[in-house]
C-alpha positions as CSV (number, residue, x, y, z in Angstrom):
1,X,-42.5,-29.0,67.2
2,X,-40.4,-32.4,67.1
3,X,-38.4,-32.6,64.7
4,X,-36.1,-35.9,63.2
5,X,-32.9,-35.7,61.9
6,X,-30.1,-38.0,61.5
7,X,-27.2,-35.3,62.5
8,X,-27.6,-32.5,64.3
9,X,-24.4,-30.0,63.6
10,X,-24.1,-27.1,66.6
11,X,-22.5,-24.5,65.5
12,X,-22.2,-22.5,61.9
13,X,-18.6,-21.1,61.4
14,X,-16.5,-22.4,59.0
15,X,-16.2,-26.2,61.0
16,X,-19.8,-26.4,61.4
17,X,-20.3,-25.3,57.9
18,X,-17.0,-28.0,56.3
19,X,-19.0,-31.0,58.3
20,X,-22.4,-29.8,57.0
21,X,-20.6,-30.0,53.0
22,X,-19.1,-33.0,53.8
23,X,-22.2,-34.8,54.8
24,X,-24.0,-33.4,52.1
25,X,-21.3,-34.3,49.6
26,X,-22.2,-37.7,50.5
27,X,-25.9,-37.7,50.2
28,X,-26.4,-37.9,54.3
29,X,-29.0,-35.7,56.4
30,X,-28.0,-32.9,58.8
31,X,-29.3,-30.4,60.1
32,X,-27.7,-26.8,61.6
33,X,-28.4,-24.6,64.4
34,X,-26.3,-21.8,65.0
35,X,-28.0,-18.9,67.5
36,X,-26.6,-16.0,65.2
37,X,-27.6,-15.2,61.5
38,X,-23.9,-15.7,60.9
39,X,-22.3,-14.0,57.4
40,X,-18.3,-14.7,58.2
41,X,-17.5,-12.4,60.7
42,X,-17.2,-8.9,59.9
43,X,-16.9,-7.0,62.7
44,X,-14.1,-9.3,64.2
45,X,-12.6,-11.1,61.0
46,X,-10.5,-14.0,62.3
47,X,-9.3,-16.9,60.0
48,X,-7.4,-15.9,56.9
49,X,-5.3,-18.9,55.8
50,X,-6.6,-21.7,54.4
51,X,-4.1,-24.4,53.7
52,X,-3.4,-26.9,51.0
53,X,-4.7,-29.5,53.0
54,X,-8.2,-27.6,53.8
55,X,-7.9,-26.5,49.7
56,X,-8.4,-30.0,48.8
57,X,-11.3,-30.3,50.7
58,X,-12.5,-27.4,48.6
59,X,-11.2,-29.3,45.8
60,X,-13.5,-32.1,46.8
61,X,-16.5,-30.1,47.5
62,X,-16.3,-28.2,44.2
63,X,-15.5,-25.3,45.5
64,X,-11.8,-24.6,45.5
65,X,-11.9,-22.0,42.4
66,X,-14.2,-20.3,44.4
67,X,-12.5,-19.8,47.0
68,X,-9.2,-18.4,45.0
69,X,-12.3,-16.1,43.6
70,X,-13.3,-14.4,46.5
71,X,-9.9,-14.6,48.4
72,X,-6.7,-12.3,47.9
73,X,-5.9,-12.0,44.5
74,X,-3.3,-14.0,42.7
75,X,-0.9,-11.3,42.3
76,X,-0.4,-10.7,45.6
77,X,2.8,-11.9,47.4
78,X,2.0,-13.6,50.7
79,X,5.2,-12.3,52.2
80,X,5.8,-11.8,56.1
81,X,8.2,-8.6,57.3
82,X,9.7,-8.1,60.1
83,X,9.9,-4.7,61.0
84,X,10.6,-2.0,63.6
85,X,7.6,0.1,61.1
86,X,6.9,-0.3,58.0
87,X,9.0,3.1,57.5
88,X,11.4,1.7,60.0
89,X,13.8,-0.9,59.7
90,X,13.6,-4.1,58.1
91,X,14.9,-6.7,60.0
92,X,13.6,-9.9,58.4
93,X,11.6,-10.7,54.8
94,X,10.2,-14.1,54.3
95,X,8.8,-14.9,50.8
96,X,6.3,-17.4,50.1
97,X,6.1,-17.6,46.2
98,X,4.2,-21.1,46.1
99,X,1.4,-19.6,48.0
100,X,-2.0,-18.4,46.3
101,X,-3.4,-18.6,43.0
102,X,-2.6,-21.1,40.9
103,X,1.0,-21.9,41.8
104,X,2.2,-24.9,40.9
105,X,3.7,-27.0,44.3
106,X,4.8,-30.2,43.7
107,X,3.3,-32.1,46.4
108,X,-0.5,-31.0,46.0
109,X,-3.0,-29.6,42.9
110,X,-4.1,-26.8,45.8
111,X,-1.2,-24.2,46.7
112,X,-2.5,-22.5,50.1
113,X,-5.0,-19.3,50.0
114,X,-5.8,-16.5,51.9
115,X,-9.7,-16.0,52.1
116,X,-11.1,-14.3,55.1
117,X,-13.8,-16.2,56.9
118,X,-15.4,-13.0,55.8
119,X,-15.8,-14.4,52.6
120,X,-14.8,-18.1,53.2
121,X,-17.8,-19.2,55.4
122,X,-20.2,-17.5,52.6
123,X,-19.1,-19.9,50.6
124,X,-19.2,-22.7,52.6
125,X,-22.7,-21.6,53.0
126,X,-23.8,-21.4,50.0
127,X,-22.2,-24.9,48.8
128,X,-24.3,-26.2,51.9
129,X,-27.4,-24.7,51.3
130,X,-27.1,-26.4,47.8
131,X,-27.8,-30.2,49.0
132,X,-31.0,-31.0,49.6
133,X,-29.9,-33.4,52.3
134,X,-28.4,-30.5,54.3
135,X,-30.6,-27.6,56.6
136,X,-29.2,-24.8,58.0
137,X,-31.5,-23.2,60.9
138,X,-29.8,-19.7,61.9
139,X,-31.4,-17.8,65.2
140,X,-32.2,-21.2,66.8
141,X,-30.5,-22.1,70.0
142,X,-29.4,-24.9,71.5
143,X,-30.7,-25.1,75.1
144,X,-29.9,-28.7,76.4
145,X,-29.2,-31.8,75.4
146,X,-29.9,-35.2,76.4
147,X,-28.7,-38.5,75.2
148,X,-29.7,-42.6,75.6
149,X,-27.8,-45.8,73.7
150,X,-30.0,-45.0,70.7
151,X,-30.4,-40.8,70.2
152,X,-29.6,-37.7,70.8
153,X,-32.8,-35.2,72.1
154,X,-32.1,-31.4,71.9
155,X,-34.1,-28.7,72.9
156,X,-33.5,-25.6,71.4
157,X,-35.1,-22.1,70.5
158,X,-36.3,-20.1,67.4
159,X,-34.8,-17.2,68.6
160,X,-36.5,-14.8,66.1
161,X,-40.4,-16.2,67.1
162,X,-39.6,-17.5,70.8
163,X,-40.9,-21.2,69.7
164,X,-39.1,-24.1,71.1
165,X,-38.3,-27.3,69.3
166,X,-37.3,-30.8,70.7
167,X,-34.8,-32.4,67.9
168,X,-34.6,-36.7,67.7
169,X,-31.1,-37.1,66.3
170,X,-28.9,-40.3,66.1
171,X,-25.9,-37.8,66.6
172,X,-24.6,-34.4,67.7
173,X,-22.1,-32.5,66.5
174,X,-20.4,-29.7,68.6
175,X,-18.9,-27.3,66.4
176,X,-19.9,-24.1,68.2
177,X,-16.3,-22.3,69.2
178,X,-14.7,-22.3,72.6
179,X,-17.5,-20.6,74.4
180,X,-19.4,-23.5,74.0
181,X,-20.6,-25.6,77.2
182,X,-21.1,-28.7,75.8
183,X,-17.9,-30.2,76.8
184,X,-18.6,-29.0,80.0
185,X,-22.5,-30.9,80.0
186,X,-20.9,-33.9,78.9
187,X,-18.2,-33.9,82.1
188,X,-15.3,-33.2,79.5
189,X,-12.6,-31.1,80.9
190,X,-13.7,-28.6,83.5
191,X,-11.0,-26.4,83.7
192,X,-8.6,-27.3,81.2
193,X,-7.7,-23.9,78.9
194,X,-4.7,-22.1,79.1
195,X,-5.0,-18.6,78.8
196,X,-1.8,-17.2,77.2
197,X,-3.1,-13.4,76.5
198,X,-6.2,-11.0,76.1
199,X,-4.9,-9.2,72.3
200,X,-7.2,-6.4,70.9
201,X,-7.8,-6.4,67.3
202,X,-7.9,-3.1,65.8
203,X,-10.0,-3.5,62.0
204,X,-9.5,-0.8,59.8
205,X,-10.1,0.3,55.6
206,X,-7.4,1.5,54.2
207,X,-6.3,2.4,50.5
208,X,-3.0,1.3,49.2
209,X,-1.3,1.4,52.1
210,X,1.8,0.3,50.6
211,X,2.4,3.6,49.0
212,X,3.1,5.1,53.0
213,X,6.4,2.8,53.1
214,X,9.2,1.5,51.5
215,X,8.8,-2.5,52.1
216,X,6.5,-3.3,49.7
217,X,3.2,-5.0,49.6
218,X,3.0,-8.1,52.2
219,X,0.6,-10.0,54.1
220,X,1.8,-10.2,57.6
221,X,4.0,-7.1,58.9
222,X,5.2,-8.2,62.5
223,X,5.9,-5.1,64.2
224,X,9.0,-5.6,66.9
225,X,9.9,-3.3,69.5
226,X,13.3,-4.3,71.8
227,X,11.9,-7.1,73.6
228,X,9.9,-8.4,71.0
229,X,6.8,-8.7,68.4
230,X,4.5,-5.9,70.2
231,X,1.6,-5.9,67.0
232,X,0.8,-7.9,63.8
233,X,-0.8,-6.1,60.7
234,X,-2.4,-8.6,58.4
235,X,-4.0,-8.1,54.7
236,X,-7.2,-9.2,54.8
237,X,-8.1,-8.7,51.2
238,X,-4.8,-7.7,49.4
239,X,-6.5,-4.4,49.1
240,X,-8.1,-2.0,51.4
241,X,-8.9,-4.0,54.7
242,X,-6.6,-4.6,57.4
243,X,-6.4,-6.1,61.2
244,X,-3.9,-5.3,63.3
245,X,-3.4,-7.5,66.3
246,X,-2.1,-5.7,69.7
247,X,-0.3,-8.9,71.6
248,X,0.2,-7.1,75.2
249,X,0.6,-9.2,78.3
250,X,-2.9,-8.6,79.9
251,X,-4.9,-11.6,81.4
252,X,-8.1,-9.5,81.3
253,X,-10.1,-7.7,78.5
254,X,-9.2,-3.9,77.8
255,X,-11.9,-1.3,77.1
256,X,-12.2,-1.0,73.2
257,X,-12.8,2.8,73.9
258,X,-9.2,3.2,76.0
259,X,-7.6,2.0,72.4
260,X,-6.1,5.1,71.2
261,X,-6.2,3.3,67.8
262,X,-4.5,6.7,65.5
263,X,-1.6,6.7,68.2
264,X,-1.2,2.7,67.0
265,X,-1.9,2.7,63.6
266,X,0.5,5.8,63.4
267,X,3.6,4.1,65.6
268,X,3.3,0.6,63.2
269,X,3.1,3.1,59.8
270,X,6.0,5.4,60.6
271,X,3.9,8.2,59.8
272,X,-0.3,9.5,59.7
273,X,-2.6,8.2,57.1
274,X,-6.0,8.3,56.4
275,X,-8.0,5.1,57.4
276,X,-11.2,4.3,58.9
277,X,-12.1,2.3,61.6
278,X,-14.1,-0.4,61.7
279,X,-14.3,-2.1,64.9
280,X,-12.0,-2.8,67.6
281,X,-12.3,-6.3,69.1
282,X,-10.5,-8.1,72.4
283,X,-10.3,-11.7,72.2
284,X,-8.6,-14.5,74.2
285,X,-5.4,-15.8,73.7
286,X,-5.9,-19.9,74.8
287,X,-4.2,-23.3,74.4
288,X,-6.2,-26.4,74.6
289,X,-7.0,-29.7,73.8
290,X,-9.9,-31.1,75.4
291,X,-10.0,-34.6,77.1
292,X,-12.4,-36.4,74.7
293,X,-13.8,-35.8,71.5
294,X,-16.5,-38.2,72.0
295,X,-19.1,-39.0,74.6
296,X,-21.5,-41.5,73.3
297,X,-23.4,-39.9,70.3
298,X,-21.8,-36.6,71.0
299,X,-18.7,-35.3,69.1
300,X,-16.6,-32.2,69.8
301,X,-14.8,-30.2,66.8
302,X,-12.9,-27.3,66.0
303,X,-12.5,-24.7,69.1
304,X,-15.0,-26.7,70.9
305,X,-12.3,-29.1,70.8
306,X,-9.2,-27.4,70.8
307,X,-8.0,-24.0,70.2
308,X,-4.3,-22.2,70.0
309,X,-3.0,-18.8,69.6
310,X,-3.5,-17.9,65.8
311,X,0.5,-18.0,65.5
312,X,1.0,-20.3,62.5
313,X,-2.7,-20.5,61.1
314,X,-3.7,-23.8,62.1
315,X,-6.6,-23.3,64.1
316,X,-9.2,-23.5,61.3
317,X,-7.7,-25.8,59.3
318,X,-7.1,-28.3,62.2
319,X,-11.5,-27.8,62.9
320,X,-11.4,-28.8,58.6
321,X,-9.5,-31.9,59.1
322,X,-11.7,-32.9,62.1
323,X,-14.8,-31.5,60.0
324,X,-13.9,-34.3,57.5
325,X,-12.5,-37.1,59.4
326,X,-16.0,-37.1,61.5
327,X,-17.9,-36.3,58.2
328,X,-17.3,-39.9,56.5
329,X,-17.6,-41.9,59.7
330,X,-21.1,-40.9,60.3
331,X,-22.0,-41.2,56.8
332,X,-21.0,-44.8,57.2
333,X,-22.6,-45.1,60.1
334,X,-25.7,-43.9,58.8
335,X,-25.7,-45.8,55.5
336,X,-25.2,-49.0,58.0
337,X,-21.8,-50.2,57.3
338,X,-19.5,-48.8,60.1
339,X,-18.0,-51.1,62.6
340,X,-18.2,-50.4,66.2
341,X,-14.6,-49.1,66.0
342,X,-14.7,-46.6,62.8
343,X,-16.5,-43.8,65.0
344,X,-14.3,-44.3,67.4
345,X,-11.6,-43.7,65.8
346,X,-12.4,-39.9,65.6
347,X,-10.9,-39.4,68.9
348,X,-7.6,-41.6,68.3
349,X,-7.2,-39.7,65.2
350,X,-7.4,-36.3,65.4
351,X,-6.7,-35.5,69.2
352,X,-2.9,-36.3,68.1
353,X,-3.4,-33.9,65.6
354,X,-4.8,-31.0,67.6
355,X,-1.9,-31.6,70.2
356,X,0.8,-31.3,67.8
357,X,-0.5,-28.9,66.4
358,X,-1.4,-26.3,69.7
359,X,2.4,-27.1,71.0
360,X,3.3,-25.5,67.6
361,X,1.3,-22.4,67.5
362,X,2.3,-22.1,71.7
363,X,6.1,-22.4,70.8
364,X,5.7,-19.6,68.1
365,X,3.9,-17.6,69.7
366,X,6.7,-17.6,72.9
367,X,9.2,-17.3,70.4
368,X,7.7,-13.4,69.9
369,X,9.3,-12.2,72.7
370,X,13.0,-12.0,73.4
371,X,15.8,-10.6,75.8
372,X,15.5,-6.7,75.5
373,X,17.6,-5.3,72.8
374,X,17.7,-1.7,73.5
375,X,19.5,-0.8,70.0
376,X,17.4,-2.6,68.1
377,X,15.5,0.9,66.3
378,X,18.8,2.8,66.9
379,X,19.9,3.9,63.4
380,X,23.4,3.2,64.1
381,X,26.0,0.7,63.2
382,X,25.1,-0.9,66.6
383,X,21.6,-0.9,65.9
384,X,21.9,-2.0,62.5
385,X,24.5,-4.9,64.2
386,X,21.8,-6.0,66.8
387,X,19.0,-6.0,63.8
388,X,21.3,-8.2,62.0
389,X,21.4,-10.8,64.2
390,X,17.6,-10.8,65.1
391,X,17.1,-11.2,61.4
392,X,19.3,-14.6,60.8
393,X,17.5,-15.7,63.9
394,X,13.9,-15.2,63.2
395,X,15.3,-17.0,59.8
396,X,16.2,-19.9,61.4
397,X,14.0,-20.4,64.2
398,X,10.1,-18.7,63.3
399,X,10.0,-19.1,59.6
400,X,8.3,-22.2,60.6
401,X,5.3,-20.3,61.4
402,X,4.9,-19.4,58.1
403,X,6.5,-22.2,55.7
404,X,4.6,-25.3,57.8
405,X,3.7,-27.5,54.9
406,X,4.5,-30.7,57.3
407,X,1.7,-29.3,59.6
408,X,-0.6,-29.2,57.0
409,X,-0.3,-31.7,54.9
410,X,2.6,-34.8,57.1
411,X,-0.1,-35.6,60.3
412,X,-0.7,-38.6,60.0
413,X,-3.5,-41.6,61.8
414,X,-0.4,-44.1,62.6
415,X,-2.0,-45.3,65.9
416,X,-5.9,-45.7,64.7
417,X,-7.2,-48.3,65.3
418,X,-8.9,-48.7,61.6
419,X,-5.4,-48.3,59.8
420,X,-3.0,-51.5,59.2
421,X,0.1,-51.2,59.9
422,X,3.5,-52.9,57.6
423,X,6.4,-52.8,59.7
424,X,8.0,-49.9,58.0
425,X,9.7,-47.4,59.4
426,X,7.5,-44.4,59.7
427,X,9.0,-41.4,57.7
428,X,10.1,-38.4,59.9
429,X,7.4,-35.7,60.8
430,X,8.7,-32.4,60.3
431,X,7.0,-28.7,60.8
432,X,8.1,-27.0,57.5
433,X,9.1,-30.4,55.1
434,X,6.6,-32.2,53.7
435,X,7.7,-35.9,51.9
436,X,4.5,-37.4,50.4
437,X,3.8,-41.4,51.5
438,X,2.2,-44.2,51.6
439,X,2.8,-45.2,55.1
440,X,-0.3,-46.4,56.3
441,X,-2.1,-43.9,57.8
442,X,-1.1,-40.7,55.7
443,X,-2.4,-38.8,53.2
444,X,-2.2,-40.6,50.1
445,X,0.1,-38.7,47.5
446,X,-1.0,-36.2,44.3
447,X,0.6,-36.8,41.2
448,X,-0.9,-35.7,38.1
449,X,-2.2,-38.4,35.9
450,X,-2.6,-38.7,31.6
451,X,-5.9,-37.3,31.7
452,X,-5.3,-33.7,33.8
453,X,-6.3,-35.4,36.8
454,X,-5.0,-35.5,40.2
455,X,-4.4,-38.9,41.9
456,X,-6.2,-36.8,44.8
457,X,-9.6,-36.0,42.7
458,X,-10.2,-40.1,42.9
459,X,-10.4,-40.4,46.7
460,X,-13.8,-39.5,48.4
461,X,-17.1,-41.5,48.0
462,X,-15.7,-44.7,48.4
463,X,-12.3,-47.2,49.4
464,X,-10.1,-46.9,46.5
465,X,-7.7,-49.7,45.6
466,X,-4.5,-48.4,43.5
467,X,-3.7,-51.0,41.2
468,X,0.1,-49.3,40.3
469,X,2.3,-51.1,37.5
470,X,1.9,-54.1,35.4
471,X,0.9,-57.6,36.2
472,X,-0.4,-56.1,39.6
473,X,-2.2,-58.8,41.6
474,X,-6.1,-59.0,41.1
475,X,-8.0,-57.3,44.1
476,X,-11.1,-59.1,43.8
477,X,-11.2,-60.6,46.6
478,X,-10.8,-57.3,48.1
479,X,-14.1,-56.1,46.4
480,X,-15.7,-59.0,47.7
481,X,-15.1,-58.3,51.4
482,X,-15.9,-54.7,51.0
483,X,-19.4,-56.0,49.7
484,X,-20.0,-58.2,52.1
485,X,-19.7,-55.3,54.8
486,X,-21.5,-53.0,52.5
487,X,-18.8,-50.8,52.1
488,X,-18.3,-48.4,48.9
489,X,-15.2,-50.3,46.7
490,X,-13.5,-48.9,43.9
491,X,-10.5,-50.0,42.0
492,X,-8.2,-47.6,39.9
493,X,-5.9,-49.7,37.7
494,X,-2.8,-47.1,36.7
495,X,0.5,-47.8,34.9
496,X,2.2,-44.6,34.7
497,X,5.5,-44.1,36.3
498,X,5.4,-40.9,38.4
499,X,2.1,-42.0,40.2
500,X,4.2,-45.5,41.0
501,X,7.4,-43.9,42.4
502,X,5.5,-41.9,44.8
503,X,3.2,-44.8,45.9
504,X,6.2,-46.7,46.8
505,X,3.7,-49.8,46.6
506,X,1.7,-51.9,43.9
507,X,-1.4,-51.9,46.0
508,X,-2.6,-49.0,48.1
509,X,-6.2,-49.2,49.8
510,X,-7.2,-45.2,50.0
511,X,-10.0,-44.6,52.7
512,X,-12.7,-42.4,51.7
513,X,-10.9,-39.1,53.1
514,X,-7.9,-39.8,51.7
515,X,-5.4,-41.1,54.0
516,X,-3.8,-44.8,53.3
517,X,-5.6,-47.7,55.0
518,X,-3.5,-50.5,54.1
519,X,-0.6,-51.0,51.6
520,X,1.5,-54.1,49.8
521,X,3.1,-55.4,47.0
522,X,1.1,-58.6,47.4
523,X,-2.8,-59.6,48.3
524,X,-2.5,-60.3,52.2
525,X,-3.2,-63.7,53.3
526,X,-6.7,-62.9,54.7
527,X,-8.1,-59.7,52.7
528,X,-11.3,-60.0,54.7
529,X,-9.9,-59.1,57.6
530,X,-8.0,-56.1,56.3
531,X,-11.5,-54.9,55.3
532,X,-13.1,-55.8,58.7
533,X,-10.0,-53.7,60.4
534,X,-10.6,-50.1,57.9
535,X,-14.3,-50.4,58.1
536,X,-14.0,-50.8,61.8
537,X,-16.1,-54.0,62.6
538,X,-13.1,-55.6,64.5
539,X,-13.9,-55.2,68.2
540,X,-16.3,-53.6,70.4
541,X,-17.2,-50.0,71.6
542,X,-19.2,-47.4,72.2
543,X,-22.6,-47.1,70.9
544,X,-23.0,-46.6,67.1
């Protein structure tokens, strides 16, 4: 069979799955292959955090309650202990009362959520499977791939019936994890990983486990030994499902079988409890960021692209932000209007991203182990002394890791090459602070407008042109240029004080995922060309 499709999307995990939305969002074709009959992943459940950032995406998509619906409940603190056991000592407690639910966090309408992949890529599926634009086609494989200056031609498999297809695309979209070899086809990177560890993940049922300790209920438990962090026990569900991650040193994978899983489960408790098992995984620790995330009409996101130890959460929701950034280029591309530069552009913007944000996870996950403190589980006033200390410094130095709102929300696309620059100074990036802006090429800030709306919920289909204030200029030419490239305009015309002192300008040009393309207090002198630079029609490059 031959089949046609504007986008082909490899790969049906949660990245796969965000790009898929996103393109059907906009009213563009795709279509998904994925070799498994994927349902999140239940025997090996990996992502839980989803960030504000990635929550207004949800937001976008229509799906955001949803997610809060399926996810840990609302009640449930999303507080980290440290702990010798969780009848042990505590030597550290780091609250996070803005996250889940419906908190209320100044800079965003979306406070950040824990929802499993086991139930966060079912709803990604389902919003998918609800566009008509969009086909998901699970048990086919992807065997090869070739491309030319005008397509892509796949080959791939019905697993299920044996049949193989040929697929005529105008782009591909790797978003099938880090064991994909399409990097590797296209000449991307051929030995460029890091492997930092071989953990075992050891998931378990469990009922109330709280009431077998003292500390309360929690999210994350980091279990520490006298040289360091030696497990991680994470709340899956704020109820009766639980991982816990063993971090060891090994550079190979362990038998599942050699897990004495009741000797582990007992050591991090304090005491026996009843439980069952559910699976018990190893996995591979890795830091990367691959070379390119283009070659021609083929684009790398996600783990395909980059991938970092889970220390910090920002492996998914990095493969969300590329999910997006990529999603509105080739809509534009395929509705006709994308410059030569605007696809691009992927690759300057969100490699940065992934770099920053690898060297983060990498530092806190090295930051786990320590000189050996023999007296740290002594219960004596020298233990209790050395348990002290440990505390103020995993205070000072890893709450990062788990209060990173300038991770998730501050990147920003300064050096793209469709984003205008002022002159300004740029504000400071920081890990844990985030300070909303309108430098070009950040996200453009929430407030809450008159009607219940967030400044956020009019960014997405089209350029928006904040109009902020009274006797702003007129932005008609501005419209004009856009039509003339055939690019989506709006205008939204607001004169209400909060949304002004956080856009710092009278005119802000919004790009359609968000970030600011251009800003002023005045019309520049040539607004066409400010419109040729963010659509990217200024300059040649690779095939679009």
């Amino acid at each position: 069979m031959k089949i046609e499709t504007p986008v082909v999307i490899v790969g049906g995990g949660p990245v796969g799955l965000g790009l898929a939305v996103e393109l059907g969002w906009r009213g563009a074709e795709c279509l998904l292959v994925d070799e498994l009959e994927r349902d999140g992943y239940r025997t090996h459940p990996r992502a839980n955090l989803v960030n504000s950032r990635s929550m207004e995406f949800c937001r976008r998509w229509g799906i955001a309650e949803r997610v809060k619906e399926v996810g840990t409940p609302p009640g449930y603190p999303h507080t980290a202990m440290y702990v010798t056991s969780l009848r042990g000592h505590l030597i550290a407690r780091i609250d996070r009362p803005a996250h889940g639910g419906g908190k209320q966090i100044a800079f965003t309408p979306e406070p950040p959520q824990r929802c499993n992949q086991i139930w966060f890529d079912p709803v990604l599926r389902e919003r998918a499977e609800g566009f008509s634009t969009v086909k998901l086609r699970y048990r086919w494989r992807l065997d090869s791939f070739t491309q030319d200056e005008k397509s892509v031609a796949s080959r791939v498999t019905d697993v299920a019936t044996g049949e193989s297809h040929t697929i005529r695309s105008g782009y591909l979209a790797a978003c099938c994890g880090g064991r994909s070899p399409i990097r590797r086809i296209l000449g991307i990177d051929q030995n460029e990983d890091e492997v930092l560890g071989v953990p075992i993940s050891v998931y378990f049922r469990a009922k109330n486990l709280w009431d077998y300790h003292d500390k309360g209920k929690g999210v994350l438990h980091f279990i520490v030994g006298p040289t360091g962090v030696w497990a991680t026990l994470n709340s899956l569900n704020g109820g009766d499902l639980w991982r816990v991650t063993l971090h060891g040193g090994a550079k190979e994978h362990a038998a599942p079988e050699a897990v004495d899983h009741k000797d582990v489960l007992t050591r991090i408790v304090g005491i026996e409890f009843p439980y069952e098992l559910v699976a018990i995984s190893p996995w591979v620790r890795k830091k990367l960021v691959t070379a390119a995330y283009r070659r021609g009409r083929v684009f790398l996101a996600g783990d395909c692209a980059h991938q970092n130890t889970p220390t910090g959460g920002y492996g998914m929701n990095t493969g969300m932000g590329d999910a997006v950034d990529l999603g509105w280029k080739l809509a534009a591309a395929l509705e006709g209007w994308a410059g030569p530069k605007l696809l691009d552009s992927y690759d300057a913007e969100r490699r940065p991203v992934a770099l920053r944000n690898v060297e983060e996870a990498t530092r806190n996950f090295q930051l786990r182990s320590f000189a050996p403190i023999p007296e740290l589980v002594e219960a004596t006033p020298a233990g209790e002394a050395a348990r002290r200390r440990l505390g103020d410094e995993i205070v000072k130095n890893t709450s990062r890791e788990l209060l990173s709102d300038g991770i998730a929300m501050g990147y920003r696309y300064d050096s793209s090459p469709i984003i205008c620059p002022d002159g300004s100074e740029p504000p400071p990036l920081s890990v844990t602070e985030y300070l909303q802006s309108t430098f070009p090429g950040a996200r453009a800030p929430h407030a809450w407008l008159a009607d219940g709306r967030s400044t956020i919920d009019l960014f997405g289909k089209a350029y928006v042109m904040l109009r902020l204030g009274r006797d702003v200029p007129d932005v008609a030419r501005f419209a004009d240029a856009a039509r003339r490239r055939g690019a989506p305009f709006e205008v939204a015309t607001i004169d209400e004080p909060t949304v002004g002192s956080v856009c710092e300008k009278r005119l802000v040009l919004v790009r359609p995922d968000g970030h600011v393309a251009w800003r002023g207090d005045a019309l520049p002198a040539d607004t066409a060309a400010v419109i040729a630079r963010v659509t990217g029609a200024t300059g040649a490059s690779s095939p679009a």
